[in-house]
C-alpha positions as CSV (number, residue, x, y, z in Angstrom):
1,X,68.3,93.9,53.6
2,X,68.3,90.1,54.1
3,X,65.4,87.9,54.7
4,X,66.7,87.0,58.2
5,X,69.4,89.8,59.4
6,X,71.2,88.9,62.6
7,X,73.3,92.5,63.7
8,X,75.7,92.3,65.5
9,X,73.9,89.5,68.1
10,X,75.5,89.1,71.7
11,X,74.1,86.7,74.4
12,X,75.4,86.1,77.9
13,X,74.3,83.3,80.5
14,X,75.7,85.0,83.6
15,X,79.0,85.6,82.7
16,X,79.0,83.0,79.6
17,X,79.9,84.9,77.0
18,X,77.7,82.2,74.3
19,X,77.2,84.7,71.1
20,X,79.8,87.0,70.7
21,X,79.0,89.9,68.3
22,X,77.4,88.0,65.5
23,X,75.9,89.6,62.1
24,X,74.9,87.0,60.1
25,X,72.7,87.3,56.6
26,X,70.2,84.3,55.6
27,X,68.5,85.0,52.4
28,X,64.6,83.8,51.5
29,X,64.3,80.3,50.9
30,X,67.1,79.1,51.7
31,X,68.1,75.7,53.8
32,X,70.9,77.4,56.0
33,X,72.7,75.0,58.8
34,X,74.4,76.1,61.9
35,X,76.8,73.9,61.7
36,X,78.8,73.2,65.6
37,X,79.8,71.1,68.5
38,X,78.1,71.2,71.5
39,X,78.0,74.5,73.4
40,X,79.3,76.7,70.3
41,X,76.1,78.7,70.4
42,X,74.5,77.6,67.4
43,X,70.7,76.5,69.1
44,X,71.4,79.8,71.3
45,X,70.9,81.9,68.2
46,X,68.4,79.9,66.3
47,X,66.3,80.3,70.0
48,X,67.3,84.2,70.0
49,X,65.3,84.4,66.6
50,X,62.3,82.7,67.6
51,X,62.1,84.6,70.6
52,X,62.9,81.9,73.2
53,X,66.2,83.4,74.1
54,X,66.3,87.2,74.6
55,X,69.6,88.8,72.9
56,X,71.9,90.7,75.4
57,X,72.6,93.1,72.9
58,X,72.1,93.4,69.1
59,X,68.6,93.5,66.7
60,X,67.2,90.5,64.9
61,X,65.5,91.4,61.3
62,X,62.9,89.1,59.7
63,X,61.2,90.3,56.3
64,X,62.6,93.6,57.0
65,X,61.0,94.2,60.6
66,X,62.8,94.4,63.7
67,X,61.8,91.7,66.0
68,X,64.0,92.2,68.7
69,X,61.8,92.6,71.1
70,X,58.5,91.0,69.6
71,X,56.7,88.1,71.6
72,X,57.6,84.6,69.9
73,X,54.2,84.0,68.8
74,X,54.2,87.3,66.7
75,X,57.3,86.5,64.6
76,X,56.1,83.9,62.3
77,X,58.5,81.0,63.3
78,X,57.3,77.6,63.3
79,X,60.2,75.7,65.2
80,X,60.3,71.4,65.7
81,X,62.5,69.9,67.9
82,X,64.7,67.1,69.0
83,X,62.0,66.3,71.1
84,X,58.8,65.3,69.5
85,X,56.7,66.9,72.3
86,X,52.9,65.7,70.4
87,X,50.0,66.0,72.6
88,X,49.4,62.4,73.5
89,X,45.7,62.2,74.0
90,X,45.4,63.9,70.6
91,X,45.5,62.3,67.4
92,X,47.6,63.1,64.6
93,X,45.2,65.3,62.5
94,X,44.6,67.3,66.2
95,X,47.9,67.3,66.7
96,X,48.9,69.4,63.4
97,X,45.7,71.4,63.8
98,X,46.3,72.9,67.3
99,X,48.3,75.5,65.9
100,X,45.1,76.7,63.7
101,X,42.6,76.3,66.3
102,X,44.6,78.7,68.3
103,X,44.3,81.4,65.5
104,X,40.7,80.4,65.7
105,X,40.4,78.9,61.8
106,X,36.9,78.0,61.0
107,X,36.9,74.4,61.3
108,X,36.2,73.5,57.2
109,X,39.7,76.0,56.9
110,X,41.2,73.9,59.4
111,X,40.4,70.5,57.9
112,X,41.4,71.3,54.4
113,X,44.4,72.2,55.8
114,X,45.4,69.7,58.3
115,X,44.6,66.9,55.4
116,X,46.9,69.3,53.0
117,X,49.8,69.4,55.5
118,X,49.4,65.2,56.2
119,X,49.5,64.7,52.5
120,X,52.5,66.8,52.2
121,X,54.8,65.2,54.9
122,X,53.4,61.7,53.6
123,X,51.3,61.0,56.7
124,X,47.5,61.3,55.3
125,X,46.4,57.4,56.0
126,X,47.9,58.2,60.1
127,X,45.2,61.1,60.4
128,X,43.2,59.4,63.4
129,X,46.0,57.5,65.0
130,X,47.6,58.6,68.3
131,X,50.9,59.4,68.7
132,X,51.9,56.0,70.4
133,X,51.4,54.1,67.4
134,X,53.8,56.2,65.2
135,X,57.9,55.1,64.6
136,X,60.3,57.9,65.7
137,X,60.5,58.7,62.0
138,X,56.4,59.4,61.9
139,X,56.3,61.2,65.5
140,X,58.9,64.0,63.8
141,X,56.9,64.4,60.4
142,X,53.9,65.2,62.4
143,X,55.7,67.7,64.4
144,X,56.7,69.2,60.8
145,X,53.1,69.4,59.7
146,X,51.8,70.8,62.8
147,X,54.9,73.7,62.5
148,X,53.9,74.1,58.5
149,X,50.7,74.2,58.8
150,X,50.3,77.4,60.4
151,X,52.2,78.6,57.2
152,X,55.6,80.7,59.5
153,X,58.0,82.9,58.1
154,X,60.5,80.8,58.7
155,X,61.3,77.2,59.8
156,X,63.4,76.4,62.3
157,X,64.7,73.1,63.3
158,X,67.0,72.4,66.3
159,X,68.7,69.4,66.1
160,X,65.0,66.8,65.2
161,X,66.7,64.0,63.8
162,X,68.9,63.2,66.3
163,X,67.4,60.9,68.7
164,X,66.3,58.7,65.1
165,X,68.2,55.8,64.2
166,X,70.8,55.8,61.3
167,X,68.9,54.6,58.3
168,X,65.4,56.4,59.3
169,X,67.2,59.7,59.8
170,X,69.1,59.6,55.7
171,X,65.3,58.9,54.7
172,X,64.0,61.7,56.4
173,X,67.1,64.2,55.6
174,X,65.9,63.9,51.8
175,X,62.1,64.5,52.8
176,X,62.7,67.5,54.5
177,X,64.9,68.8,51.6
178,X,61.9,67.8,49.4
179,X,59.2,69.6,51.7
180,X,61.3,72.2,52.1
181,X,61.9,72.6,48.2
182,X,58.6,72.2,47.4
183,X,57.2,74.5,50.1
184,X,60.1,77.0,49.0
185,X,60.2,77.6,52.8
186,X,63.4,79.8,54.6
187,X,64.4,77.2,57.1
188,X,67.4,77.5,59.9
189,X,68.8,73.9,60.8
190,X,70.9,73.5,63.6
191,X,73.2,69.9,63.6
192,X,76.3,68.4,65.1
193,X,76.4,66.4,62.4
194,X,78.7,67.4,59.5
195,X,76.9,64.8,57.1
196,X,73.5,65.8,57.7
197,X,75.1,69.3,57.5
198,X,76.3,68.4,53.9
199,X,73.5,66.5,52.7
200,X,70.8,69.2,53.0
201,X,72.3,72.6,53.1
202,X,72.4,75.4,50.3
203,X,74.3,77.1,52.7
204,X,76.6,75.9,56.2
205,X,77.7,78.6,58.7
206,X,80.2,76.7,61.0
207,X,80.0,77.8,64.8
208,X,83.3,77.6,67.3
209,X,82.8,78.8,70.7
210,X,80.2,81.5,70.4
211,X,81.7,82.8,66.8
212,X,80.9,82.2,62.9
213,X,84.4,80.0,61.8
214,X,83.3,80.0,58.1
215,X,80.4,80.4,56.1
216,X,80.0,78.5,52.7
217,X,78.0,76.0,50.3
218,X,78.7,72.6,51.4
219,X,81.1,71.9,48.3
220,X,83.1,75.1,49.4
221,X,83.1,74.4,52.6
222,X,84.1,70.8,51.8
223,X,86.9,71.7,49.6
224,X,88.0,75.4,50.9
225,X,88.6,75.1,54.9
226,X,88.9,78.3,55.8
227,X,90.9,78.0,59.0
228,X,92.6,74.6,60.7
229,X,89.3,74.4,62.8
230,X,87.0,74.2,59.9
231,X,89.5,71.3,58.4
232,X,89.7,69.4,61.8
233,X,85.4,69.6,61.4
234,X,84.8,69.0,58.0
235,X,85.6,65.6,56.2
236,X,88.0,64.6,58.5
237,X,91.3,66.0,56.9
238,X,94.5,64.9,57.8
239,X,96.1,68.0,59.3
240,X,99.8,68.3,59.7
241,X,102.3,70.6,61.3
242,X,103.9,71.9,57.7
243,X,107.8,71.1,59.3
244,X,106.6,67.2,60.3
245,X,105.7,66.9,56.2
246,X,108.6,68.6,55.0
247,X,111.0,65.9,57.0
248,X,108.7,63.0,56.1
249,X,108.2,63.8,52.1
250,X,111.2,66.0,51.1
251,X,109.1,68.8,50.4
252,X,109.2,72.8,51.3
253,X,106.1,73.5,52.3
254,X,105.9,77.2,54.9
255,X,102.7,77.3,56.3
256,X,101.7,76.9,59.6
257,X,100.1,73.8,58.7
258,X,99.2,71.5,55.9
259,X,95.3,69.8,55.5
260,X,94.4,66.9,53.0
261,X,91.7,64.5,52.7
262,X,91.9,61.0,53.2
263,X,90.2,59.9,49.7
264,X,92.7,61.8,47.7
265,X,95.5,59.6,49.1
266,X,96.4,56.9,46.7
267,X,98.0,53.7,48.2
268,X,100.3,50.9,45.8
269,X,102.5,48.2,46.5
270,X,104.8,49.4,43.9
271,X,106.4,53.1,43.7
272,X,104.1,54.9,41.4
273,X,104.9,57.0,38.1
274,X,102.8,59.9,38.2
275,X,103.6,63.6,39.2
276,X,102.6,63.2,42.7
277,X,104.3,63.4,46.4
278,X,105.5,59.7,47.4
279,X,106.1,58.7,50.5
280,X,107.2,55.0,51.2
281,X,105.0,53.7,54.2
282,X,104.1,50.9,56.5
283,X,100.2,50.2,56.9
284,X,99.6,50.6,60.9
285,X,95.3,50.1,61.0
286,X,92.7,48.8,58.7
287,X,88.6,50.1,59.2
288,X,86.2,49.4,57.0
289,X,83.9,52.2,56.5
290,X,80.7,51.0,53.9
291,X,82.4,51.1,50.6
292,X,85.2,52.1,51.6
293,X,88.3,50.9,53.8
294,X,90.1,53.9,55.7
295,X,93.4,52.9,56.3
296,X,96.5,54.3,58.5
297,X,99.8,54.3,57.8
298,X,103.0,55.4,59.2
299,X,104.9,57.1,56.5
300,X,108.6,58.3,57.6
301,X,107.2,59.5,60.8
302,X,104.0,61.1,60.0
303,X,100.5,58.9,60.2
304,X,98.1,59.3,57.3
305,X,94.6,58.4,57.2
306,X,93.6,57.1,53.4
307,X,89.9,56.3,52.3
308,X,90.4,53.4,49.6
309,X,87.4,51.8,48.0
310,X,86.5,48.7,49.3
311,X,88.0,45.9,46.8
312,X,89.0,42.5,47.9
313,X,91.5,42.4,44.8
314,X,93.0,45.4,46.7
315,X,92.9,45.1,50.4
316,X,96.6,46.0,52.3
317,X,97.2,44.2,55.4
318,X,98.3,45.5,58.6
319,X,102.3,45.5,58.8
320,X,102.7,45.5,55.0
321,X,104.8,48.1,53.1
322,X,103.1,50.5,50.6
323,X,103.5,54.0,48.8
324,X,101.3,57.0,49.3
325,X,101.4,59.3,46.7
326,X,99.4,62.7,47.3
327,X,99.1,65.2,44.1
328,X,100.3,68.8,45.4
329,X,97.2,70.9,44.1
330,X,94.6,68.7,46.8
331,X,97.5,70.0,50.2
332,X,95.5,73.0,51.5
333,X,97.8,75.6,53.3
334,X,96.5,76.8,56.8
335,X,98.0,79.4,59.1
């Protein structure tokens, strides 16, 4: 059996059907993300395991014991959330002990412990500062220490970097890989965020409305979409109607649908030689993203989203005329 065995998990709110017979499989030490809008059940489940959610009907399996019905504090899940929720009037060293004191450590125990933990998540000269003197970026690591320290099962994190601001919360994504590397720790990550989702995962299991969509490694489910919902979330394909394409590029395509990516467009002035699709085109929008410069255009009919990199010998303007040309082995095929 798995690490972490979800069988065959369903959870109501009074007649919200929010889980709907999930049986799910995380292996030990792995970094596995829920993946999901808002509302698709994937903080629902991560709750159901640590024991602040009861399951409607179904068993929950951690380390091969059924803890279905155990209390949350006898599961071995140390969980931080979006909210920092640190005792104020403690400092940060009292803070990431109170789990220890709890289990009534001795106090030496606790010390080498608490200074471990602070060393670990890069915090040891904050040990006697309170709370209100940390960044949003500091606040969360403590909240890591203090659910590390206490050495759980299993790490769960609902949704912590979110309230953090753009360039804090990439810093932070790569510490809690690290930490979570070096700790070799199982951890459950719930995000919104498809980037985040990407960035840290060894695994992503993509929620939609109370259901598993797909479950893969970031590359797969990057490249290998399972369904038109998975395409729509992930790396912002452009998804056609497979009839709309046929008109527009003179192909015969007969799926349902048709899902590309934006970067693996190519725009010219001039009609291009390769073996490709081309489709002559007039350039509608222009937004620079970073390093690169997503651009829209109208070709015969059917609007295209292409990520160029950002080159000022290469920039198309609004109105002008170009060529797309999209190689036939990157067109994923979706029922």
């Amino acid at each position: 059996m798995a690490y972490i065995h979800f069988e065959h998990i369903n959870k109501y709110f009074g007649t919200n059907h929010v889980l709907k017979d999930i049986t799910l499989d995380i292996e030990q030490g792995e970094l596995v993300t829920f993946l999901g809008p808002s509302g698709c059940g994937k903080s629902t489940l991560l709750r159901c395991l640590s024991g602040l959610e009861e399951v409607t009907s179904g068993k929950i399996f951690l380390d091969g014991k059924d803890v279905t019905e155990v209390s949350p504090r006898k599961r071995g899940c140390g969980m931080v959330f979006q909210q920092y929720s640190l005792f104020p009037n403690m400092t940060v060293a009292q803070n990431v002990a109170f789990g220890l004191k709890m289990q009534k450590m001795p106090k030496a125990q606790i010390e080498t412990k608490v200074r471990e933990m602070l060393d670990v998540v890069g915090l040891s000269e904050k040990y006697d500062q309170y709370p209100r003197s940390l960044s949003g970026g500091q606040q969360q690591r403590v909240a890591l220490a203090r659910a590390l320290v206490v050495e759980p099962k299993v790490l769960l994190l609902d949704e912590p970097l979110s309230a953090i601001d753009a360039l804090l919360r990439k810093n932070l994504q790569i510490e809690i890989r690290r930490i979570q590397r070096d700790l070799g720790i199982t951890t459950l990550f719930v995000t919104h965020d498809q980037d985040e989702a990407m960035v840290m995962s060894d695994k992503i299991h993509l929620f939609n409305m109370g259901t598993i969509e797909q479950s893969a490694s970031p590359v797969d489910m990057y490249t290998k979409p399972a369904s038109k919902y998975a395409a729509s979330f992930i790396g912002h394909y452009n998804i056609l109607q497979a009839d709309a394409f046929n008109k527009a590029a003179g192909t015969e395509y007969s799926s349902g649908c048709l899902a590309f990516r934006p970067e693996i467009i190519g725009i010219s002035r001039t009609e291009p030689e390769e073996e490709a699709i081309v489709i002559k085109g007039t350039v509608r929008n222009q937004i620079p993203h970073g390093n690169i410069v997503r651009y829209t255009i109208d070709a015969n009919g059917v609007e295209l989203d292409a990520d160029i990199l950002f080159e000022a010998s290469s920039i198309f303007e609004i109105g002008e005329q170009v060529y797309v040309s999209i190689k036939d082995g990157n067109i994923l095929e979706l029922e």
